[in-house]
C-alpha positions, 0 to 999 in steps of 0.5 A, a space after each residue: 500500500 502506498 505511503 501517504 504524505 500530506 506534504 505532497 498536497 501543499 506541491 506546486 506542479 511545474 509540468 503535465 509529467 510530474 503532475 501525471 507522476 505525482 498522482 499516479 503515486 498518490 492513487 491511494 491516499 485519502 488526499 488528492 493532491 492539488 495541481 495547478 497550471 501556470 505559464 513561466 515567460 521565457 527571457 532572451 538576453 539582449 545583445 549587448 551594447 557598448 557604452 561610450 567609452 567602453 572598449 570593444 575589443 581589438 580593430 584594425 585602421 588602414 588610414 592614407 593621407 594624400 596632399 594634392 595642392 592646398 587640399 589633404 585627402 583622407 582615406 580611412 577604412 576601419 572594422 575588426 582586426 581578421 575582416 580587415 586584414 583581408 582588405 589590405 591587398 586590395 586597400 593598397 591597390 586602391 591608394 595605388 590607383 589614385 590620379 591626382 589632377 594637374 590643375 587642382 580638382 578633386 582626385 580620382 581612383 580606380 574601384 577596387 573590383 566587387 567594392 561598391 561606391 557611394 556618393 557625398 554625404 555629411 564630410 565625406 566625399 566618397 564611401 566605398 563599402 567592401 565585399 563581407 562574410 554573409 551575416 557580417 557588418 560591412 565595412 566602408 572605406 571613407 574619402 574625405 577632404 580638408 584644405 592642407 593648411 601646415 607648415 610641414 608635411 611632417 606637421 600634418 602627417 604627425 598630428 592626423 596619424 596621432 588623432 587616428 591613433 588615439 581612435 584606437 587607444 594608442 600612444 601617439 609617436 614622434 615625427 622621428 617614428 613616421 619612417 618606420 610606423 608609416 608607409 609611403 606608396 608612388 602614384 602617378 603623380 606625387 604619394 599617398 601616406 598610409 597607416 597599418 595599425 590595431 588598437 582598442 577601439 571605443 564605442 565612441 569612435 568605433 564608427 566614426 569618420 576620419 574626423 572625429 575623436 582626438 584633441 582639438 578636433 571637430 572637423 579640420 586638422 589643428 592648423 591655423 593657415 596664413 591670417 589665422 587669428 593668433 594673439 600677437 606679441 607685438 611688434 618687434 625690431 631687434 633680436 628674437 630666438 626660438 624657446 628652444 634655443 637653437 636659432 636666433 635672429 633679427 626680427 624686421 621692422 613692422 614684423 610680429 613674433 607669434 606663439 609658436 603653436 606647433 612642437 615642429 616649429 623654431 618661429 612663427 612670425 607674422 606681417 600686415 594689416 588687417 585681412 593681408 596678412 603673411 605668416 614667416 616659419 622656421 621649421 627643421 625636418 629630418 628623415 621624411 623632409 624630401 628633397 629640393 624638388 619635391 618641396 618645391 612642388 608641393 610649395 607650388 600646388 599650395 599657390 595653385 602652380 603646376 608642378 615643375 622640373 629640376 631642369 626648369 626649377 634650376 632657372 628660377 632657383 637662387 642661392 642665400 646663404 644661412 649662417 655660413 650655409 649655402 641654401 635654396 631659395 625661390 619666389 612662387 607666384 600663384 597668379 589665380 591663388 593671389 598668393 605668393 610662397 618665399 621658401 628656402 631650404 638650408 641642409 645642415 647637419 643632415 636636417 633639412 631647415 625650412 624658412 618659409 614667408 605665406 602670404 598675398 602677392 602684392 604683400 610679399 612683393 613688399 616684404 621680399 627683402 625684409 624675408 631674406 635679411 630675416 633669412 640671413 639673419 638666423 644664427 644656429 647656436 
């Protein structure tokens, strides 16, 4: 006979199979056992989602800058660390495939093959989204611009590779790092400078485009062209130097010592009245700084000239001496820009020194013979 157990009574049945249990073995006592029936809700967990700021595990940017006259390219494409490893081939042959027009305009590349392109929106001026697994994210490649507005090519390298790399968690490096933490790629006209690196992305900047995140930046590049508004010093005639100590020199009169903004800068001078304004730099380049030539062109496009020949820049090139140094010396006229460049470089010590006057023409016609006594005036201590 079976045993009775008031306790089974007081159960609470969770399925029809323990119910249909619990009374086959009840059967013979006095109390029916009481059965009752309820629903449970099933819970699905929720995706997660990554707060701002929070990491989200490892990303990989391939980032490429390409300077074309007054004008910085931006190309960035960024996702995780195995699905773009897959797109670095077709990345580089992409960068490999891009024209730079000789007259200014925008530049123009080839698609790579299976990629799909997009027109503007917002900042950018391109989206090429590239082939992915079923089921995966895609990933787009962005062509943005800004205008080129730095000293140095050093200078705006330096301080984008350092904003992408914050985007990834990273530390920023040294203009003496650019040689081996970035790549250079010919094109047919002028180069491309990319980037290869993995990080830590945020949730903040996971997908962002290539201008946003870093300090100081909410759209453009921390550069104040020519005419920027700087608080002055004030006027000053007489001997001046730079923070660091490594040059002086004689400051003309009607000239304006400005703070030096930039770490690649040993002066930052200023000359004008109101909106015709030109800004004078000293800046020193090792490395990367490029020869005659190249520097040359690039000062052209920046005024809105075709790029010369050595042959050709041999007839318009002078000589000026710096400090016992003979150096290179040249007056770019851009007669559609308006503006003129007065540049120089002196090589000493195996760094390349740069003295550069950016400003209207009519201004710089004016002031040519107080840039090159400032020219001559630098002592290097």
């Amino acid at each position: 006979m079976p045993v009775c157990n008031s306790r089974w009574g007081n159960l609470r049945p969770i399925s029809f199979l323990v119910g249909a249990l619990l009374l086959a073995l009840a059967a013979g006592c006095g109390e029916q056992p009481k059965i009752e029936q309820y629903t449970v809700a099933r819970t699905v967990a929720a995706p997660a989602v990554a707060a701002v700021g929070e990491q989200v595990g490892d990303s990989r940017m391939l980032g490429g800058i390409v300077i074309a006259g007054e004008q910085g390219w931006f190309l960035k494409l960024q996702g995780p660390d195995a699905a773009v490893s897959k797109l670095s081939k077709p990345f580089r042959e992409f960068v490999a495939s891009i024209k730079i027009p000789a007259a200014g305009g925008n530049i123009t590349w080839t698609t790579p093959e299976g990629w799909k392109e997009e027109g503007p929106t917002g900042l950018r001026f391109a989206t090429l989204i590239a082939p992915s697994a079923e089921g995966a994210a895609p990933i787009e490649l962005s062509i943005s611009k800004l205008p080129y507005q730095a000293d140095s090519e050093n200078e705006y390298l330096l301080a984008n590779f350092n904003r992408w790399r914050g985007q990834l968690s990273l530390p920023p490096i040294t203009e003496a790092d650019l040689p081996t933490s970035s790549e250079r790629i010919k094109l047919e006209s002028g180069e491309a400078v990319i980037v290869d690196i993995v990080g830590a992305a945020s949730a903040s900047n996971a997908m962002t485009g290539p201008f946003a995140g870093g300090p100081r930046m909410s759209g453009s590049p921390p550069f104040a062209g020519p005419g920027a508004a700087v608080p002055p010093v004030g006027p000053v005639a007489g001997t001046g130097g730079n923070s660091d100590g490594d040059i002086t020199y004689k400051v003309p009169e009607g000239w304006t010592e400005q703070p030096i903004t930039s770490s690649l800068r040993k002066a930052s001078l200023s000359v004008g009245i109101g909106d015709k304004q030109a800004e004078i730099t000293v800046i020193p380049l090792g490395g990367q700084a490029g020869d005659w030539l190249s520097n040359v062109n690039r000062w052209r496009g920046q005024v809105q000239l075709n790029a010369t020949t050595e042959e050709e820049l041999a007839k318009v090139a002078k000589t000026i001496e710096v400090d016992g140094v003979k150096g290179n010396y040249v007056e770019l006229v851009g007669e559609e820009s308006g503006k003129t460049i007065l540049g120089v470089m002196v090589v000493k010590d195996d760094v390349s020194w740069f003295v550069k006057f950016t400003g209207p023409s009519s201004l710089a016609a004016d002031e040519r013979e107080h840039f090159e006594q400032f020219t001559r005036s630098i002592k290097w201590k």
